[in-house]
C-alpha positions in Angstrom: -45.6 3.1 -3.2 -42.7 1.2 -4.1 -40.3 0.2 -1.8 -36.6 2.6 -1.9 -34.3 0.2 -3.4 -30.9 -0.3 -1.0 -27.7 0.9 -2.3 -24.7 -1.5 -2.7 -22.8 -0.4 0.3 -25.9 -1.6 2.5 -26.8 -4.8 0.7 -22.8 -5.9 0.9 -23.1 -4.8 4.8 -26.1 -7.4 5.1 -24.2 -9.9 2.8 -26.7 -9.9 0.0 -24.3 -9.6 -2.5 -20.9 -11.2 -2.9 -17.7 -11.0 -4.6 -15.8 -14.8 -5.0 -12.6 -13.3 -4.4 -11.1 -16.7 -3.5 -12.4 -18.6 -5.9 -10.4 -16.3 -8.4 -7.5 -15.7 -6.2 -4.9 -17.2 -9.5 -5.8 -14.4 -11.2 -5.2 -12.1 -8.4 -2.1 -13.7 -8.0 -1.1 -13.8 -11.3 -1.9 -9.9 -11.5 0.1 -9.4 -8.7 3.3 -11.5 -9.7 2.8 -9.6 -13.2 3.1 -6.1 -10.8 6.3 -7.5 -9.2 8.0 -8.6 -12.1 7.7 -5.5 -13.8 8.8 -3.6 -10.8 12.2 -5.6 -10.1 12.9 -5.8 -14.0 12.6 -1.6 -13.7 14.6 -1.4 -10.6 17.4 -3.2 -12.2 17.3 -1.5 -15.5 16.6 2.1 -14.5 17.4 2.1 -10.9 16.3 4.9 -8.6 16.8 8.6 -9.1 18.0 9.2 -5.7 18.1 12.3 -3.8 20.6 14.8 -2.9 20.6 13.3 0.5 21.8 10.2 -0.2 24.2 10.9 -3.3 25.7 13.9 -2.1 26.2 17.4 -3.6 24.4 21.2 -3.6 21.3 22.5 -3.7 21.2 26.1 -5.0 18.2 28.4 -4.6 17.6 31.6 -6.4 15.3 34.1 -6.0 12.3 34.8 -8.7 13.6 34.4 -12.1 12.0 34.8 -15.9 14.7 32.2 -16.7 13.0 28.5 -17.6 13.3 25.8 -16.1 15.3 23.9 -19.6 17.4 26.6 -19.3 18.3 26.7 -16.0 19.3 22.8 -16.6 21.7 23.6 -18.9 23.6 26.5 -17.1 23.9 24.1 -14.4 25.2 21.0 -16.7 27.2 23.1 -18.0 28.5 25.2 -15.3 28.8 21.1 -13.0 29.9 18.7 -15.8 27.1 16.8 -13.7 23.5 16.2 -14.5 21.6 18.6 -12.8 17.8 18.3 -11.4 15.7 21.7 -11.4 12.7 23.1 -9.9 10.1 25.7 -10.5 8.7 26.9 -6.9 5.5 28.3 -6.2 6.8 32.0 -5.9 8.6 31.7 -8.9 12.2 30.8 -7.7 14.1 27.8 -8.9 15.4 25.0 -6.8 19.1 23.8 -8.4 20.1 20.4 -7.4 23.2 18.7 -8.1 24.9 16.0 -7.5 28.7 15.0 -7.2 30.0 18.7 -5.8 32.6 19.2 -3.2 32.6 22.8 -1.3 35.4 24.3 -3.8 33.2 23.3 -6.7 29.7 24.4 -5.1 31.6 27.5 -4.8 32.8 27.6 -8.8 28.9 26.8 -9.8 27.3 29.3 -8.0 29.2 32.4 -9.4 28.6 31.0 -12.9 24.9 30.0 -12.0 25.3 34.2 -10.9 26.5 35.4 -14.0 24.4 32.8 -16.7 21.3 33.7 -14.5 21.7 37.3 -14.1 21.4 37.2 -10.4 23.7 39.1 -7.5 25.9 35.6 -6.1 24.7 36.7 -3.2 21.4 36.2 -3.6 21.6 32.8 -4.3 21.2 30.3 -1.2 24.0 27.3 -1.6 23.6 24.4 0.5 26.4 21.1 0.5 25.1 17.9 1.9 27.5 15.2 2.6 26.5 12.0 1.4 27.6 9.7 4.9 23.9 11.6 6.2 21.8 10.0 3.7 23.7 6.9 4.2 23.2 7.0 8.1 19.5 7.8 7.4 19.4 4.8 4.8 20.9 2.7 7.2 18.5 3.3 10.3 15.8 3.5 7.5 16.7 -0.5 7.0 17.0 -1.4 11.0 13.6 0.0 11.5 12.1 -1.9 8.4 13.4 -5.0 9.8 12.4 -4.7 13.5 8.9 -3.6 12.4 8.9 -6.2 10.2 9.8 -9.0 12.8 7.5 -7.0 15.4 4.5 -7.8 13.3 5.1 -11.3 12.3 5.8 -12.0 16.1 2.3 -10.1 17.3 0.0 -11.6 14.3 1.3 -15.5 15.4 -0.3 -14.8 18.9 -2.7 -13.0 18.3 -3.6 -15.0 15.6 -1.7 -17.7 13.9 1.6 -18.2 12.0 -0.5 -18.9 8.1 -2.1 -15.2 9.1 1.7 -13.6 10.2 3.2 -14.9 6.7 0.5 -13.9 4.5 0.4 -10.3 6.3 4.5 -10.3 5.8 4.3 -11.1 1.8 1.5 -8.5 1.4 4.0 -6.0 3.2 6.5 -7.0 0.6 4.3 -6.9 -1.8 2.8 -3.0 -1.2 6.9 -2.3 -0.9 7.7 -3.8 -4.0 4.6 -2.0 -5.9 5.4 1.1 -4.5 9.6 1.3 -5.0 8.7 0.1 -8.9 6.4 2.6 -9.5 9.5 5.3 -8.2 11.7 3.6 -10.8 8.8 4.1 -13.7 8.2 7.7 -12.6 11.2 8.8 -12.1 10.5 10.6 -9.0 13.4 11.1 -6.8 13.7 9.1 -4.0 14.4 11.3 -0.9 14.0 11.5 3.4 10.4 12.1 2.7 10.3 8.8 0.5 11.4 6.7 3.5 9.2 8.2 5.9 6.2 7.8 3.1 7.2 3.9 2.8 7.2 3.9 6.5 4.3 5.0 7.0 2.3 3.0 4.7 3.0 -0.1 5.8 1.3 0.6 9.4 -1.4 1.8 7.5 -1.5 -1.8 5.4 -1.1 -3.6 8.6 -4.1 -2.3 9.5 -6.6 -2.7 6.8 -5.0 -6.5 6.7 -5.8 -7.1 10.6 -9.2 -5.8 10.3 -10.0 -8.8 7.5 -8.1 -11.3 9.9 -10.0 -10.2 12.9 -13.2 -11.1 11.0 -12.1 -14.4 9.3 -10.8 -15.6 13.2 -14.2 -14.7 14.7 -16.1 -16.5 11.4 -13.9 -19.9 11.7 -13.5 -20.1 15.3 -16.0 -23.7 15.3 -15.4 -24.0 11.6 -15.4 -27.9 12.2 -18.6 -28.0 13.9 -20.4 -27.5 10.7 -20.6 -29.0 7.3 -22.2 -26.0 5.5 -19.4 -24.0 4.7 -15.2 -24.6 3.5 -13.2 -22.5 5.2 -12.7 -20.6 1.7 -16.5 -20.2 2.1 -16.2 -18.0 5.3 -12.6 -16.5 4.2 -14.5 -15.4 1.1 -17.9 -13.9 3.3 -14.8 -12.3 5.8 -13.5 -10.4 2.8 -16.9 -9.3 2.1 -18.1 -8.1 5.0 -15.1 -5.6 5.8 -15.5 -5.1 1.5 -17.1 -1.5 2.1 -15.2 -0.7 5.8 -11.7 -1.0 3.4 -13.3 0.7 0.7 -14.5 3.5 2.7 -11.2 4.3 5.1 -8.7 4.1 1.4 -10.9 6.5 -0.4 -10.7 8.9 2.9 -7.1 8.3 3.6 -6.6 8.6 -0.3 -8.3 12.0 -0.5 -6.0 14.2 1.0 -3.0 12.3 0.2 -4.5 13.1 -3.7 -4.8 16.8 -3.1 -0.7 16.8 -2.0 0.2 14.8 -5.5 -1.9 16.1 -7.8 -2.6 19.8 -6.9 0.1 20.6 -4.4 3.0 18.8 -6.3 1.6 19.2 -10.1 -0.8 22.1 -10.4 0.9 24.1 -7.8 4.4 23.2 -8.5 5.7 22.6 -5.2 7.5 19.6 -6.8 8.9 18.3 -3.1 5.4 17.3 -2.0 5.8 14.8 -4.4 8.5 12.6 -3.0 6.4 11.9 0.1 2.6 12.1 -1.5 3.6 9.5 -4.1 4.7 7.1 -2.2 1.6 7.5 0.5 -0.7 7.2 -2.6 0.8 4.4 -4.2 1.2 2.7 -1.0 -2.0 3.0 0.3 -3.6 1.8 -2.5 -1.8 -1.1 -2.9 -1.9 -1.7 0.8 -6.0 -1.5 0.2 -5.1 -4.2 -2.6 -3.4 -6.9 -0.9 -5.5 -7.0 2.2 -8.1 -7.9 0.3 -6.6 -9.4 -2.6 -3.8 -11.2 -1.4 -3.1 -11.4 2.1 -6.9 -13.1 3.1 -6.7 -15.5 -0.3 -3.0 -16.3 0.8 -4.2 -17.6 4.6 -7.2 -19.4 2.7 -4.8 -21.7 0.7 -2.3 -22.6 3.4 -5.6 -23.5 5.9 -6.4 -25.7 3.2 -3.8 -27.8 3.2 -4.1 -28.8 7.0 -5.8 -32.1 7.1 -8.8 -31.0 9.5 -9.7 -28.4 6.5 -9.6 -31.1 3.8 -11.9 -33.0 5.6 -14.1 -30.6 6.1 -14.0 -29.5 2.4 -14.9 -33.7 1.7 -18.1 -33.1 3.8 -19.2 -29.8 2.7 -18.9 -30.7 -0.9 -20.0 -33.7 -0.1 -23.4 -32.2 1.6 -23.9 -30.1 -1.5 -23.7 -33.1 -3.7 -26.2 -34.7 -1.7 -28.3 -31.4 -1.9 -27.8 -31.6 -5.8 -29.2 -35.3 -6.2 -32.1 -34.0 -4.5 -32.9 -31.4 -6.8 -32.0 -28.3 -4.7 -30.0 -25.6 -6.5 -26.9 -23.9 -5.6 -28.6 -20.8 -4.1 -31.2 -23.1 -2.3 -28.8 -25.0 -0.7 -26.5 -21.5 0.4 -29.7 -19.5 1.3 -30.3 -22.9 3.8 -26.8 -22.4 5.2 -26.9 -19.0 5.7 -30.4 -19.1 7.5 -28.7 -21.9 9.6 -25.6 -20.2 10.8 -27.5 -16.3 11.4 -29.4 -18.2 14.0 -26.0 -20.1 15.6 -24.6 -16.3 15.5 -27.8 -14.8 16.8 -28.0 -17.5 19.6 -24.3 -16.5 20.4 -25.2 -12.9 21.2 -28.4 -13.7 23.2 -25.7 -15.7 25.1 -23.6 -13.2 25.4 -25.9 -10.3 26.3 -27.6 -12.9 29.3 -24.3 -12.9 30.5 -23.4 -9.3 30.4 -26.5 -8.8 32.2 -26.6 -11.8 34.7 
């Protein structure tokens, strides 16, 4: 009977197949500087459709109306002088937002909003926000940004190292960047539920970041002991050891976050789901990205530059070289190494289970 072949997920577990993600970290780079680029060139062309909150003005809500939703834009344009942003809810009202209004002109739109839409003034909700509240929510938004910000770098240079604390900081900025540009492409307004959604995703990107660290620290911890492997080598077999761990929690954490965009906000039409859903999906897929495709490659080229890394890149490539004049291929010489260091790691655990037990 032949023997069940093992799915991907299992052989990358065992390390039986690998991806050189460091070898071809420029392109990642490259991809991700392309990303950037286009996000900051958006920013400062289109800028970002801010919310109510922030900019200041009414919100009027109606109760069900046949009226459309173009139509409804253009009593409101007209009815403001301002441009005016409107939505179709779920039970069939529409959601009037507009910018720029003081309480004697809310006032003066809603009994034309009445008398265009057919609809009792009186049945129409009105509600005025100032715009000092966005800008006092903006503001703390900012303080907490930067303490969490200087939090982390402090906690990953002891619990780590510093190379580990700045490459985790750039991916941060990088997932923000990626995330904020992709606002400015959509169009989506930026509102309260936006900053708590960029909040929360960089915890989340923390995380899948640390869990790549914690494996690379383990792997290199008597790097210098050996000759076998640069420590590229064993950021590379960190990266794909976690490979399926990170792949598994985004696609979870994606999910739901999915079913809020795509079905709540579009199919549904409860448009505010999307100011907080976008910016958790985009988020958390980028934060998946950089963990993996910047942050580890990032701490892999400033180790290399420390002279006790080049050296031990001279003597690993130079044990290859050696293996090479002998006549021993590539994978010979790597299926050696990895033989070599699975008993060193399964001599470790002995150790450490005679202890636990002694």
């Amino acid at each position: 009977m032949a023997k069940k072949r093992d799915s991907l997920g299992a052989r990358l577990n065992r390390g039986e197949v690998a991806y050189d993600f460091i070898g071809n970290r420029k392109l990642w780079y490259s991809v991700s500087i392309l990303i950037t680029i286009t996000a900051i060139v958006a920013l400062a062309v289109r800028g970002l459709n801010m919310g109510i909150e922030f900019q200041g003005g009414a919100v009027f809500t109606t109760p069900k109306s046949e009226v459309s939703v173009s139509q409804a834009q253009e009593y409101a344009e007209e009815a403001s002088g301002h441009e005016a942003l409107v939505q179709k809810l779920g039970s069939g009202a529409l959601r009037i937002q507009v910018g720029g209004l003081d309480t004697q002109k809310s006032d003066q739109v809603r009994a034309e909003l009445a008398k265009d839409l057919n609809i009792p003034e009186n049945k129409i909700a009105a509600e005025l926000v100032g715009p000092s509240w966005g800008e006092q929510i903006a503001n703390k938004a900012w303080t907490g940004l930067a303490v969490f910000m200087i939090l982390v770098v402090i906690y990953l240079a002891i619990a780590f190292e510093w190379r580990m604390a700045v490459a985790a900081l750039i991916a941060l900025i990088h997932d923000l960047t990626i995330t904020v540009g992709i606002y400015t492409l959509v169009g989506f307004e930026v509102t309260v539920g936006t900053v708590i959604g960029l909040l929360t995703i960089l915890g989340y990107s923390l995380y899948d970041t640390v869990v790549v660290f914690d494996s690379l620290k383990e792997q290199t911890k008597d790097i210098t002991k050996q000759t076998r492997f640069t420590y590229s080598d064993m950021a590379n077999r960190s990266i794909n050891g976690t490979l399926v761990r990170s792949i598994n929690t985004t696609v979870v954490a994606l999910l739901p976050v999915a079913g809020l965009l795509f079905i709540g906000g579009g199919v549904l039409g409860a448009g505010m789901l999307n100011d907080i859903s976008l910016s958790l999906f985009v988020g958390l897929a980028a934060g998946a990205y950089s963990s993996i495709f910047i942050a580890t490659p990032l701490v892999a080229d400033l180790k290399e530059r420390e002279p006790a890394m080049k050296n031990l890149r001279k003597k690993v490539l130079a044990r290859r070289s050696a293996a090479a004049d002998r006549g021993e291929s590539d994978a010979d010489f790597q299926e050696e190494a990895l033989a070599g260091e699975a008993a060193v790691v399964g001599q470790g655990r002995r150790g450490r289970s005679s202890e636990r037990h002694g």
